[in-house]
N, C-alpha and C positions, 0 to 999 in steps of 0.2 A: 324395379318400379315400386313394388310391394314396401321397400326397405327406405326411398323416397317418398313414401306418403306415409310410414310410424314417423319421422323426424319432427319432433316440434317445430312449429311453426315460431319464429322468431316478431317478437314483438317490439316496434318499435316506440319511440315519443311522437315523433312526427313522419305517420306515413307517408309514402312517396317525396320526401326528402332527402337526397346526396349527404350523406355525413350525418346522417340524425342517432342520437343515442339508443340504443337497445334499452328498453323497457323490461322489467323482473316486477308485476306488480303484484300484491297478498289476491288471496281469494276474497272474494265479496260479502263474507263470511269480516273476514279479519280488518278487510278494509272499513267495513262500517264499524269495528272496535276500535279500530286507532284514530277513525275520526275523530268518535266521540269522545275518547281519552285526553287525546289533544286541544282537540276544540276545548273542551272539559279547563282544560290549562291556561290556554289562553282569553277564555271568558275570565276567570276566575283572577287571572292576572291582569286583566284591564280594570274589571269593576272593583274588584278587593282594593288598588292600589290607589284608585280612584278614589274611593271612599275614606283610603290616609289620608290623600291631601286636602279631600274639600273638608274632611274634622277641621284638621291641623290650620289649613287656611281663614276656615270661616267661626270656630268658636276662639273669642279671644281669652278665654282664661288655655289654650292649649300655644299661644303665641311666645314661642322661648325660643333660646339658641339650640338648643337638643332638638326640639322636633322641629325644626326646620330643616335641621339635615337628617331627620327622618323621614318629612316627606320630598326630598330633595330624591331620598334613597327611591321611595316612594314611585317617582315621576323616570326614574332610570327604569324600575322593573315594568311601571306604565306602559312603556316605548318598546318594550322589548315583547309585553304584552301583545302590542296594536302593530307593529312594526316589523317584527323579527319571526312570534309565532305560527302568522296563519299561513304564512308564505314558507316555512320550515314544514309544515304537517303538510304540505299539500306533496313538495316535496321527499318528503321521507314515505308517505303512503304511496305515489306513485311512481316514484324513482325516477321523473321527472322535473325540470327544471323547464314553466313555461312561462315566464315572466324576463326573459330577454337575459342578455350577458350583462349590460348596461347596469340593471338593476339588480343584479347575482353580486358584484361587487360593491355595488352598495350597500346593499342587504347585508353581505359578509362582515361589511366595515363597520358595520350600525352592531350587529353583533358582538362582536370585538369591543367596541366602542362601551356599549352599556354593560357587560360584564366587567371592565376594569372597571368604568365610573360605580356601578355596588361595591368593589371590591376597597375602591378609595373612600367612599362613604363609609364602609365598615371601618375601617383603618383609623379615618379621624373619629367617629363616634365612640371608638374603643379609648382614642384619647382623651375624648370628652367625659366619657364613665370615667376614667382615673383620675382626672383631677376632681371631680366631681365625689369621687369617695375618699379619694384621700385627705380632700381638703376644703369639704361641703360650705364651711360657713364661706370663706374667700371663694368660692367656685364662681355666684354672679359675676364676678366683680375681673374674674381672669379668663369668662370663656365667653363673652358677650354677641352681640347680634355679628357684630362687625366680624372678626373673628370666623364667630358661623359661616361668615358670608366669605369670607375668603376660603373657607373651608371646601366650602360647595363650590367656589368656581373655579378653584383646583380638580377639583374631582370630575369638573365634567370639561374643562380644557385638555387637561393631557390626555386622557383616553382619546378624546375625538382627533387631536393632532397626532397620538399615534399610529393610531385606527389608519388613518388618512393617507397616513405617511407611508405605510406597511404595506396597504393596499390596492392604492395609485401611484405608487411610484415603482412599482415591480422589482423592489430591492426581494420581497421575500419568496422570488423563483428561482431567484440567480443561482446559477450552474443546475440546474433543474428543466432547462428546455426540452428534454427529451421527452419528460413524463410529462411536463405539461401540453406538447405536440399529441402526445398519445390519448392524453384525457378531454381533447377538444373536440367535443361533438357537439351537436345542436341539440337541446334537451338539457344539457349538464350547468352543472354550478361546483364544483371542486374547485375549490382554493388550495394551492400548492403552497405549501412553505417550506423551504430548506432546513436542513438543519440547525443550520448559525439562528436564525428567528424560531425556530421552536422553542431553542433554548430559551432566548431573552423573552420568549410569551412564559414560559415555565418559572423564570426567575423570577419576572413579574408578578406572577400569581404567590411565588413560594414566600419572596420577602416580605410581602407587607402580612400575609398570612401568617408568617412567624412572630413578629412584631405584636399582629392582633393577640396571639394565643398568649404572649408573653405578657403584657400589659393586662389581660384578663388574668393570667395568671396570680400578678399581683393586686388588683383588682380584691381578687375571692380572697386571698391572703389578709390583706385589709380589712376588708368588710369583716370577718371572721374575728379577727383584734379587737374590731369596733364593739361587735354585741357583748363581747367576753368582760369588756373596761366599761362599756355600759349596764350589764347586769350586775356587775362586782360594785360597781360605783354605787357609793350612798351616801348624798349630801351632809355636810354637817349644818344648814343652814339652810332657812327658805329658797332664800335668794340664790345659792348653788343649785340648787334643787330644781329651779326655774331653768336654770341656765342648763342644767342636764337635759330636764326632760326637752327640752328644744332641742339642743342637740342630738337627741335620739330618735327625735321622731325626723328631722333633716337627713340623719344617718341611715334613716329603717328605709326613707321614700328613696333615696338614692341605689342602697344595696337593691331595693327590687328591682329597681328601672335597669340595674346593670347586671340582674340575674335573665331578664327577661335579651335582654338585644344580646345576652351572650348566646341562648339558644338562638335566635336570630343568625350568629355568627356560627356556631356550630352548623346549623343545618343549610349555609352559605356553604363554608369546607366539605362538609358530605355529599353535597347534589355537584359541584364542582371539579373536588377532584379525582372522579373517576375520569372526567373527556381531559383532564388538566394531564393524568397518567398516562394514560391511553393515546395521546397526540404526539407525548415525549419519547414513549416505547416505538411508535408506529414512524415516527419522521428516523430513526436508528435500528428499524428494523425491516426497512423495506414496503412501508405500509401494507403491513399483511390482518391489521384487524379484519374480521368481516364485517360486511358492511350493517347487518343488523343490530352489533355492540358497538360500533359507533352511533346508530341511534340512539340503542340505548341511553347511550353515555351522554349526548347530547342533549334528548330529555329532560333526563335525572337535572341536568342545569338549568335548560327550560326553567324549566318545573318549580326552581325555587325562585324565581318571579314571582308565582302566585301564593308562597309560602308564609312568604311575610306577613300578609294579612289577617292568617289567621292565625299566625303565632301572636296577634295583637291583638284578635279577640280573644284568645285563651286567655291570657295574664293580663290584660289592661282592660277593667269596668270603665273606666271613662271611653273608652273607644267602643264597645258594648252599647252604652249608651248614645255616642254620636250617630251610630250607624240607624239607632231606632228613630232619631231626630228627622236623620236624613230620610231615609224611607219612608216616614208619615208625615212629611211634608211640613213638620213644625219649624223648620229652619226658613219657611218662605215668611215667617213672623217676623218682625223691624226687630222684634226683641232679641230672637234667636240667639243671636252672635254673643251675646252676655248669658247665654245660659251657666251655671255653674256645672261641672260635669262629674266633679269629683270634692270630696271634705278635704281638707287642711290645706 
């Protein structure tokens, strides 16, 4: 009797429920830290992103084929922000899933969905910084609106039809009924993937990831060439002289724009591929992570949703200054939209 009342008491998600998931929840201590960590995340990742797109959108000296698929980028972490975050923190703090099965596969798909679309935004924009330094003066004229646009509705069609495809059509359990019989409780939201789709989510992420590092690679190689033949160079005539200094200052605006989206791009690959590793280890090893470094890990990706924004008020004054427009209301002005934001 004595030995029946020390046993913990087993907690469940939904008491007095037939099949309800056991509940493991933090102390109340920890739980109101990871709210507000989270929560923290997901504010930070709606309004920050928000405030990309209505610059990008409503100042027309910021209206080009570049930042359009930045705030394109922008409108992906938005949704992941509004969409993906608060219903993962509720999630991960209570170990809990109470927002129906219906909506657990949605949620997953939406998931899925807006981490490939950043991941294709990054990919073309990596192309768009290359033509853009290697070949500034012609770049107008070969990365146009149109272009952009085809750019961006690549990026956000094949995520969602793969998302779609992966997740409603239960190709990524197959030969896996056994674990996923075993993981179905009421409470739960685990998405099972087999191995065969682990892999093709892992390739997924690796090729275009190698592509980006590569094309940065040459990228910095260039730029690099450029200041060296720009500071060597010394006209013999006005009129070269002219024609340099334009060039150099096209040169100079370019290299930063493509030094700033490469941190953009590194801190994409660092918050990424820890769940990116960890998913590939765990579907070949029996899923043995525990389950608090798979939050972890989950997180850390979260998380660079809300990074972007402020990697774009560090390095970019004109979005410094947008955000000041925005917040004191000077943009409800007819004028606004014509403000200049930035010299040259």
């Amino acid at each position: 009797m004595d030995s029946n009342l020390s046993q913990p008491v087993l907690q469940l998600c939904y008491e007095n429920v037939n099949g309800s998931c056991i509940k493991t929840p933090y102390s109340p201590g920890w739980r109101v830290l990871l709210y507000l960590v989270f929560g923290f995340g997901a504010v930070l990742a709606v309004f920050g992103n928000f405030l990309v797109m209505a610059s990008v959108l409503h100042f027309k000296q910021l209206h080009s084929p570049a930042n359009f698929l930045i705030t394109s980028l922008a409108c992906a972490d938005f949704l992941v922000g509004i969409t993906v975050m608060p219903f993962s923190m509720v999630r991960s703090v209570e170990s809990c899933w109470y927002f129906g099965a219906q909506f657990c596969a949605l949620h997953s798909c939406c998931d899925a969905a807006f981490c490939y679309s950043s991941l294709f935004h990054l990919c073309f924009i990596s192309i768009d910084r290359y033509i853009a330094v290697t070949d500034p003066l012609a770049y107008p004229a070969k990365f146009t609106v149109s272009v952009s646009g085809i750019c961006i509705g690549l990026s956000w069609v094949l995520p969602l039809v793969y998302s779609g495809a992966v997740f409603y059509t239960g190709v990524s359990d197959d030969g896996m009924e056994d674990l996923v019989s075993a993981l179905n409780c009421v409470g739960g939201c685990q998405i099972v993937v087999n191995q065969d789709w682990v892999l093709i989510d892992f390739l997924l992420f690796f090729i275009p990831t190698i592509v980006i590092i590569t094309l940065y690679g040459k990228i910095f190689g260039v730029a690099k060439q450029q200041a060296i033949k720009i500071e060597t160079s010394t006209g013999s005539s006005k009129a070269k002289s002219s024609t340099e200094s334009y060039k150099a200052r096209v040169a100079k605006r370019e290299r930063k724009a493509a030094k700033t989206l490469g941190v953009t791009v590194i801190a994409f690959i660092i918050s990424w591929l820890p769940y990116t590793v960890d998913t590939l280890i765990d579907a070949f090893m029996g899923f043995i992570t525990p389950a608090y470094i798979y939050e972890i890990c989950c997180w850390c990706a979260y998380y660079n949703s809300a990074m972007n924004p402020l990697i774009y008020a560090l390095f970019y004054p004109w979005f410094r200054k947008a955000i000041k427009l925005i917040l004191s209301g000077e943009v409800l002005k007819n004028s606004s939209s014509t403000t200049s934001l930035f010299s040259e």
